[in-house]
FIVEX-281360 format. One line per 5 residues: their letters; for each residue x, y, z of C-alpha. Coordinates in steps of 0.001 Angstrom, whole numbers, plus 500000, padded with zeros to 6 digits. Example, Ala and Ser with C-alpha at 12.3 -4.5 7.8 and 13.67 -1.06 7.14 Angstrom:
2
as	512300 495500 507800 ~ 513670 498940 507140
//
This chain:
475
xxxxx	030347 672893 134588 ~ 032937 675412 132698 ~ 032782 676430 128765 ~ 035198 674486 127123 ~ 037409 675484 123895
xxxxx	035646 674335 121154 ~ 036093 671530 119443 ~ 037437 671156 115353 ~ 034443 669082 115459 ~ 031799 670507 117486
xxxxx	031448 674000 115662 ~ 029297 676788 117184 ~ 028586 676362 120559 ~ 031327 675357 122553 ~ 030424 672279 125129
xxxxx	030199 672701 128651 ~ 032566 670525 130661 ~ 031698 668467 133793 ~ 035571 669109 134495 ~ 034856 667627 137835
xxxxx	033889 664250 136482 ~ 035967 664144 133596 ~ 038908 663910 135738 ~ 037473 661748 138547 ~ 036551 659004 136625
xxxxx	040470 658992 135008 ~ 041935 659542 138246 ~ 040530 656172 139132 ~ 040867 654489 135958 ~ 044991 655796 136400
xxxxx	044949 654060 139762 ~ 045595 650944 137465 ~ 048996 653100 136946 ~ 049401 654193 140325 ~ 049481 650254 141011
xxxxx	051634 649163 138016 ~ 054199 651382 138722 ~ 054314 650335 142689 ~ 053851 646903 141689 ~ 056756 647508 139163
xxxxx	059778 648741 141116 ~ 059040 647413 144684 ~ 060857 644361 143563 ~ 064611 646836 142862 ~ 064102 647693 146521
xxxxx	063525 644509 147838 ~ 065919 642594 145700 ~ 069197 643118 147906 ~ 067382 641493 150506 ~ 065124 638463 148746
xxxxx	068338 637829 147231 ~ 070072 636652 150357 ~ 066921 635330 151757 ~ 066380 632666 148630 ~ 070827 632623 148257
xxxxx	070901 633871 144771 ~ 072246 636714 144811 ~ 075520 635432 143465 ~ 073570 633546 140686 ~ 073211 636471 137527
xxxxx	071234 634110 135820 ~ 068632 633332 138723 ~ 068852 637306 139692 ~ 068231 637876 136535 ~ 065055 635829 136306
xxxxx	063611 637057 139814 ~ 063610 640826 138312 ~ 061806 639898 134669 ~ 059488 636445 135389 ~ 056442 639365 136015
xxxxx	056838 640169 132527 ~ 055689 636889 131414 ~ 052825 637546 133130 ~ 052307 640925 131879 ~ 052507 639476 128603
xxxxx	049816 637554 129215 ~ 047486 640626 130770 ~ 048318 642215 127621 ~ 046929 639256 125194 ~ 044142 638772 127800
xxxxx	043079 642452 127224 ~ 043291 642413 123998 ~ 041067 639148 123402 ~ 038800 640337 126153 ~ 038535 644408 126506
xxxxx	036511 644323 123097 ~ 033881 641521 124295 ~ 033440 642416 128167 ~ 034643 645999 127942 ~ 037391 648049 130176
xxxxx	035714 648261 133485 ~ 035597 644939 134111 ~ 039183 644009 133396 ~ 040021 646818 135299 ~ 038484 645212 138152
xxxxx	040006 641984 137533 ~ 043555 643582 137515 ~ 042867 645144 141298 ~ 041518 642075 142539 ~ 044820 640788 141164
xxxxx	047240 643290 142773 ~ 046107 642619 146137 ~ 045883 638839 145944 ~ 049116 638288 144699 ~ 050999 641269 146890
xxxxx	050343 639369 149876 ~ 051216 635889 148232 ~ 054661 637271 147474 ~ 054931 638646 151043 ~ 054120 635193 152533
xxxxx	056550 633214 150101 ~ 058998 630620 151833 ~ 060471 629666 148891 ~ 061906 631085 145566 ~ 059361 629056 143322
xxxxx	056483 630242 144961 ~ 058118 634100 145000 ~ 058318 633303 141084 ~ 054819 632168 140331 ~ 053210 635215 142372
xxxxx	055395 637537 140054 ~ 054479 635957 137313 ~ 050740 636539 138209 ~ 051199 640118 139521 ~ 052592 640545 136243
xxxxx	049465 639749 134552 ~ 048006 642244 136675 ~ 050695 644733 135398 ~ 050103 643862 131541 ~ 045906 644275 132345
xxxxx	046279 647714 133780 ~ 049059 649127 131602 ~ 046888 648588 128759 ~ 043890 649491 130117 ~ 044009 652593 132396
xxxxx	045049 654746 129353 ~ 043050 653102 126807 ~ 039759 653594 128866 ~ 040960 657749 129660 ~ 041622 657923 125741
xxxxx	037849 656807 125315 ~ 036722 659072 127738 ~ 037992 662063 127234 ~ 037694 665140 125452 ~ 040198 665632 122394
xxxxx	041569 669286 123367 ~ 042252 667183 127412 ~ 043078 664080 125917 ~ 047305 664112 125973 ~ 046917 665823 129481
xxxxx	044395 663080 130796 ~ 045806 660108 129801 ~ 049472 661795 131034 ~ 047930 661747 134579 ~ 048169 657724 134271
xxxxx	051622 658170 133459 ~ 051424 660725 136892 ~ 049802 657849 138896 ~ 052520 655241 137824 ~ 055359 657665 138889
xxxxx	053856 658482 141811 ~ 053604 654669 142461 ~ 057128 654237 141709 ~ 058023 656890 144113 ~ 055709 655540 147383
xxxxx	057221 652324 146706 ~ 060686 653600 146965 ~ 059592 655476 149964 ~ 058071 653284 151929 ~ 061501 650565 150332
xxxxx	063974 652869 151893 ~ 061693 653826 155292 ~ 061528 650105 156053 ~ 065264 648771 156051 ~ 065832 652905 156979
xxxxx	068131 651351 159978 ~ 070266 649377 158242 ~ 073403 649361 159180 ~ 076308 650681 156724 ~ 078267 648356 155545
xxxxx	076294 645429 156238 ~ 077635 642219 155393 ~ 075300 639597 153440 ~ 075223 637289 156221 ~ 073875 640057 158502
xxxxx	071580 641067 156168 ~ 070537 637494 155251 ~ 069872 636679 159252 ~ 068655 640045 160592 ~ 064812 641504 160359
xxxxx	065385 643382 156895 ~ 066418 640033 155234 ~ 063868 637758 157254 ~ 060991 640061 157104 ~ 061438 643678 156093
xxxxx	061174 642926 152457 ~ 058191 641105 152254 ~ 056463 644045 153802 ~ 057955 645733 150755 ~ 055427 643569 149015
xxxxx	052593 643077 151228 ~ 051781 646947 151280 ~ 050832 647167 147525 ~ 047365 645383 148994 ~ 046230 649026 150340
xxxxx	045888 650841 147362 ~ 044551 648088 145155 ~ 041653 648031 147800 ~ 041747 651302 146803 ~ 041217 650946 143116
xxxxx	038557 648049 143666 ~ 036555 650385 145445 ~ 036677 653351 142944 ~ 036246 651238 139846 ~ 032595 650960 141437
xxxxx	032157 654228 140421 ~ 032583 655230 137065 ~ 031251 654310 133703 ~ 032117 652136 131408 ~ 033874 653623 128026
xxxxx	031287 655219 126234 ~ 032844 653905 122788 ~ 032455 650328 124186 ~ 029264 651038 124720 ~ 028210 652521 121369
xxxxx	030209 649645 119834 ~ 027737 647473 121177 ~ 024723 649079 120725 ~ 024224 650201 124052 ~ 023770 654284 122909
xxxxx	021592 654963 125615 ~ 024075 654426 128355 ~ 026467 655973 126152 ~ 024871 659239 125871 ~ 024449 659644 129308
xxxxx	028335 658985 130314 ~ 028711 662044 127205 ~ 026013 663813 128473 ~ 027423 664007 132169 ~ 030907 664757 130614
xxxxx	029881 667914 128108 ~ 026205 668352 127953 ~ 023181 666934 125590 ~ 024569 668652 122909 ~ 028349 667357 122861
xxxxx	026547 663901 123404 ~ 024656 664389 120361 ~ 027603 665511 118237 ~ 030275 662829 119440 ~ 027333 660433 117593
xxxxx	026403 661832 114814 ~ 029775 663052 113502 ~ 031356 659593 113885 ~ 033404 660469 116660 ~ 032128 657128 118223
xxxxx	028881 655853 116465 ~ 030253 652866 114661 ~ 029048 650850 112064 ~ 027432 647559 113959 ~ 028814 645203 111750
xxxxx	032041 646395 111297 ~ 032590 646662 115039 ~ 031421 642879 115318 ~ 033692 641713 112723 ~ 036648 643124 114069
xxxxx	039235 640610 113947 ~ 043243 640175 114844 ~ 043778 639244 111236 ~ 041810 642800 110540 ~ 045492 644258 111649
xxxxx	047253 642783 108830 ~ 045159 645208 106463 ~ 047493 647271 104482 ~ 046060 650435 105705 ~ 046267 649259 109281
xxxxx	049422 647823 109162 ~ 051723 650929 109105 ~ 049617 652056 112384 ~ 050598 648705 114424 ~ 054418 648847 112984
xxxxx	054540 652713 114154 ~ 052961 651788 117448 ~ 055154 648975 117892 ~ 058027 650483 117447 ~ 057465 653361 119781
xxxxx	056448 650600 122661 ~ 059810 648855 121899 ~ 062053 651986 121978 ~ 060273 652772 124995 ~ 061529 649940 126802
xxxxx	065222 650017 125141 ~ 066150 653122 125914 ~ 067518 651465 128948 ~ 065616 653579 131385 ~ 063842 650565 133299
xxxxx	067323 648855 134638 ~ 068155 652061 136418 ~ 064890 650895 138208 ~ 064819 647137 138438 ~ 068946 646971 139282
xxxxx	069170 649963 141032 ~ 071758 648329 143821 ~ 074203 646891 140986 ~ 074258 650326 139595 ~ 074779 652696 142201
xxxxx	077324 650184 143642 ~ 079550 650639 140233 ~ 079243 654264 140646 ~ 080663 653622 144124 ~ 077355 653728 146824
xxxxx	077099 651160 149471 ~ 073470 649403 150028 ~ 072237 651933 152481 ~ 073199 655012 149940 ~ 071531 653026 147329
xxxxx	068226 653133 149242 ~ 068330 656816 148997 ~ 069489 657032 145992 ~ 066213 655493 144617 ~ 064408 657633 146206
xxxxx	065901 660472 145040 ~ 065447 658913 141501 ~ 061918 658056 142269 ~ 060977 662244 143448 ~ 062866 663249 139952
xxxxx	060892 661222 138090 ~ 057387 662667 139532 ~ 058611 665929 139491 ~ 059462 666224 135453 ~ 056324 664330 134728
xxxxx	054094 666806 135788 ~ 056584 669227 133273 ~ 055129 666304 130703 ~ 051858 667055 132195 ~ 052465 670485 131025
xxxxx	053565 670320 127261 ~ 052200 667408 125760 ~ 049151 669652 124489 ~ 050722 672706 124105 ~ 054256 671591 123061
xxxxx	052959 668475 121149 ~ 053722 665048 120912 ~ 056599 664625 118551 ~ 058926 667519 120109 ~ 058483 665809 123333
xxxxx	059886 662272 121854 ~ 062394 663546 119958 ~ 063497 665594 122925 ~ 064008 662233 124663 ~ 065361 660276 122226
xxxxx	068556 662726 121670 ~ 068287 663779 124826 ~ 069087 660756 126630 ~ 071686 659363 123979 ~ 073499 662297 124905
xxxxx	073255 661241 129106 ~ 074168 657775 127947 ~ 077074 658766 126182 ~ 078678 660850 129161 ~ 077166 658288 131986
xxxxx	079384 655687 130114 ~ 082321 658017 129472 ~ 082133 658148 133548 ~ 082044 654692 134199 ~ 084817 654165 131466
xxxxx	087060 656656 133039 ~ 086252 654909 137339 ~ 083991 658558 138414 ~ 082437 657385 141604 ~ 080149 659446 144109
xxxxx	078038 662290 143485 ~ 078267 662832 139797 ~ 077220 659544 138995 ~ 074039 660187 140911 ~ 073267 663652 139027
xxxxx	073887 661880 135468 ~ 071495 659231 136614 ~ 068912 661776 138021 ~ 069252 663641 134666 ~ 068474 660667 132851
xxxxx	065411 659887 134303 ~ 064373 663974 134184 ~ 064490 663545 130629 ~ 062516 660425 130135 ~ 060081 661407 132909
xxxxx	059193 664603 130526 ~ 059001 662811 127368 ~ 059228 659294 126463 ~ 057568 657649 129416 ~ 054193 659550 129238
xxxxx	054147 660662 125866 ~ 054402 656956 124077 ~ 051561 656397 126358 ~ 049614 658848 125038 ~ 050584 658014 121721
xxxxx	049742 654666 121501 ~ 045938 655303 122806 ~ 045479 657639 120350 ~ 046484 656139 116618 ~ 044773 653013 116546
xxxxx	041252 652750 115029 ~ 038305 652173 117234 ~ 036901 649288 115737 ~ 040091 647338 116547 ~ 041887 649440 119441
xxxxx	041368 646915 121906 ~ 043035 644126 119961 ~ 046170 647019 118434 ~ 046378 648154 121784 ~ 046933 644768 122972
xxxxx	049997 643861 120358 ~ 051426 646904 121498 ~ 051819 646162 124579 ~ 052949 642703 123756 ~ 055096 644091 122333
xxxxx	056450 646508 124971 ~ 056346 643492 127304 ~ 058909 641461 125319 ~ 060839 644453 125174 ~ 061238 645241 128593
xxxxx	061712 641261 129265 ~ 064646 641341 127165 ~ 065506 644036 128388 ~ 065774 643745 132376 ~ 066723 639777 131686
xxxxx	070051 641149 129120 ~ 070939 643653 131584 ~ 072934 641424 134168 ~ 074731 639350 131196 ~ 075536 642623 129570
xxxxx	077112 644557 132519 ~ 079358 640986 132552 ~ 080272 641192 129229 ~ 080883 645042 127980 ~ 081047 646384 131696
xxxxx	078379 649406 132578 ~ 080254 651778 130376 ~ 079809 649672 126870 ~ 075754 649130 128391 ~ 074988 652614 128748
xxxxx	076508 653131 125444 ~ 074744 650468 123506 ~ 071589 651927 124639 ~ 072717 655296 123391 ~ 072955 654023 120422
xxxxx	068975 652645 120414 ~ 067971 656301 121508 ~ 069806 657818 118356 ~ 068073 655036 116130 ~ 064941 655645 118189
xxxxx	064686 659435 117811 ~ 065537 658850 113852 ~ 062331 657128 113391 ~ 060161 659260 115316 ~ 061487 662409 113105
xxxxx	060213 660056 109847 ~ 057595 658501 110743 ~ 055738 659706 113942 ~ 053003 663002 112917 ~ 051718 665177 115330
xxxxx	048301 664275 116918 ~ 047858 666856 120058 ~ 044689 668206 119481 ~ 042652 666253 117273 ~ 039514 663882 117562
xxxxx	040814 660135 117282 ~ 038570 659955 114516 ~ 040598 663100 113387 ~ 043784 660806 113387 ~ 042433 657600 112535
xxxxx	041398 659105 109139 ~ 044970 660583 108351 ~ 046647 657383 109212 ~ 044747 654590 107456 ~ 043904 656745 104221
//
């Protein structure tokens, strides 16, 4: 136990932090991440091979579909969450998510045909939608306000470093692929029988993983106070900062809601004026997280490196190379988004990457091939790695009121899911239609819009109770 800063609302004595357990219990709440993210991009990896497997890989439309269907079902693990994480509380659905991973990793290993690859996406997905709305909610609930942007950053941590197994253990499996491959070798050899379903079939380890840790840690204090439960909730506060931070986080309102107002708490609650400039602001910052175009470089990694000139074995490495970029410049998030703040971080992206986009299509425009291709790509992802991805994450745990986070949390995430839908489905049609060059520019375009309303609209929250921020944004 280490003295802590103190607190803008725990005057005098400053608590003493169970540092230990603060960030065990969010380490294994961001496993959810850890698993989203694997979950996420194991399908770019796989998809030159699945493709020939199921013979679509000519078909945009049907390519298309194969890479977004597990959005429908995060859609739905979003809505579930939010009808369900306020009656049966985080834990549980957490649970439920790991149980998912594993049971439908294997199903889409041991799929014969392209329907039954399609409905096990679909339900991974709703796997996907439970934990990306849940893993940072519960850290949000858990932690401490002056650890808070750093904690619930980790999840973003977890999902990177899911992203970049995957892409590991993608590229280590069809490693021996020959260069210049045609698709009927592929199509008849091990890598297009087999290989990639092993791509799939390995996500079951570390939601095993998850199920197992989720047996030990606490449910969300806040839940538990919201429903009346405060002796179990002062002893999860007690164990994270001491009798007297317990006491304090109660009686100042930090988390001892009004009984009746929690149990009221309705969807249509959202629609309240004073709410409903919250949801629009988290909305919005879910969306633009999604169409900033960072998420094809992932899900149709193949199609792009082979504009920029790569052949299918390059492109393996290539996404790992994107994969180790990404972890590396999220631990630089790790390191600002409480000292730096929130809003510098986001707007940093926003430019940032409209500026990328604009040379990235210049290049394509103008036929550059090879190696600087690769470094604008790596550059892009640097600068969402630091900024966007985590930091709307943290954002969007953070400004919604308790009494009706679970349900806000939900629509933003809804939201996000649509997003990225339309986003990975578009991409194929798009690249048809303007080429890569006019893509990459029309999502510059969103990331100039994007960082124009996070300079109006988005305040800075890094270091304040939710409670803190809850007040200044409904008053």
């Amino acid at each position: 136990m280490i003295p802590a800063t103190p607190s803008t609302n725990h005057p005098g004595t400053p608590p003493t932090y169970n540092y230990g357990y603060i960030w065990l219990i969010s380490i294994v709440a961001a496993l959810g991440g850890l698993l989203f993210g694997w979950d996420w991009v194991v399908v770019g990896g796989a998809k030159p091979f699945f493709e020939r497997y199921f013979h679509i890989e000519n078909n945009a439309a049907l390519s298309g579909w194969a890479n977004s269907c597990a959005l429908i079902g995060c859609l739905v693990g979003a809505l579930t969450s939010g009808v369900l994480s306020d009656r049966l509380g985080r834990k549980r659905l957490l649970v439920a998510s790991a149980v998912l991973f594993a049971i439908t990793s294997i199903g889409n290993g041991l799929a014969e045909s392209f329907s039954v690859f399609i409905f096990w996406r679909i339900l991974g997905g709703v796997a996907i939608g439970l934990a990306s709305s849940l893993s940072p909610m519960y850290i949000s609930e858990v932690a401490p306000a002056s650890m808070r942007g750093r904690l619930v950053s980790v999840n973003q941590l977890t999902i990177v470093v899911g992203v970049l197994v995957a892409q590991l253990l993608n590229w280590w499996l069809v490693r021996d692929l020959p260069a210049g491959a045609t698709d009927e070798f592929i199509r008849n050899s091990w890598f297009g029988q087999h290989g990639w379903r092993w791509m799939f079939a390995l996500t079951a380890a570390p939601s095993l993983l998850f199920f197992i840790g989720m047996g030990f840690v606490p449910e969300s204090p806040r839940w538990l106070l919201k429903k009346g439960r405060e002796a179990e909730a002062t002893r999860t506060l007690t164990r994270i900062g001491g009798e007297a931070y317990a006491q304090a986080e109660i009686r100042d309102g930090a988390i001892n809601l009004n009984q009746e107002k929690a149990q009221s708490a309705r969807l249509a609650d959202l629609l309240d004026p004073r709410l409903r400039k919250v949801l629009v602001l988290g909305v919005v910052l879910a969306v633009f997280q999604q169409w900033c175009g960072i998420n094809v470089i992932f899900n149709y990694a193949e199609d792009i490196f082979r504009a920029a000139g790569y052949d299918i074995s390059s492109v393996l490495k290539n996404i790992a190379w994107t994969g180790s970029v990404n972890l590396a410049f999220t631990f630089v998030a790790l390191g600002f988004v409480d000292r730096v703040g929130r809003r510098p971080l986001m707007l940093v992206g926003a430019f940032g990457l409209a500026a990328v986009y604009g040379v990235l299509g210049w290049c394509y425009h103008t036929h550059v091939t090879g190696l600087p291709m690769l470094l604008l790509v790596l550059a892009a992802i640097a600068c969402y790695s630091m900024s966007l991805a985590p930091v709307t994450w943290v954002v969007i745990s953070e400004i919604f009121p308790n009494r009706i986070r679970g349900a806000a949390m939900a629509v933003a995430i809804i939201a996000l899911w649509l997003a990225c839908f339309i986003l990975t489905y578009t991409f194929p049609i798009l690249n048809t239609t303007l080429g890569a060059s006019g893509t990459f520019w029309l999502y510059g375009v969103i990331c100039v819009l994007g960082g124009l309303f996070v300079f109006a609209k988005l305040p800075e929250t890094s270091g304040r109770t939710l409670e803190e921020i809850e007040r200044d944004l409904t008053e």
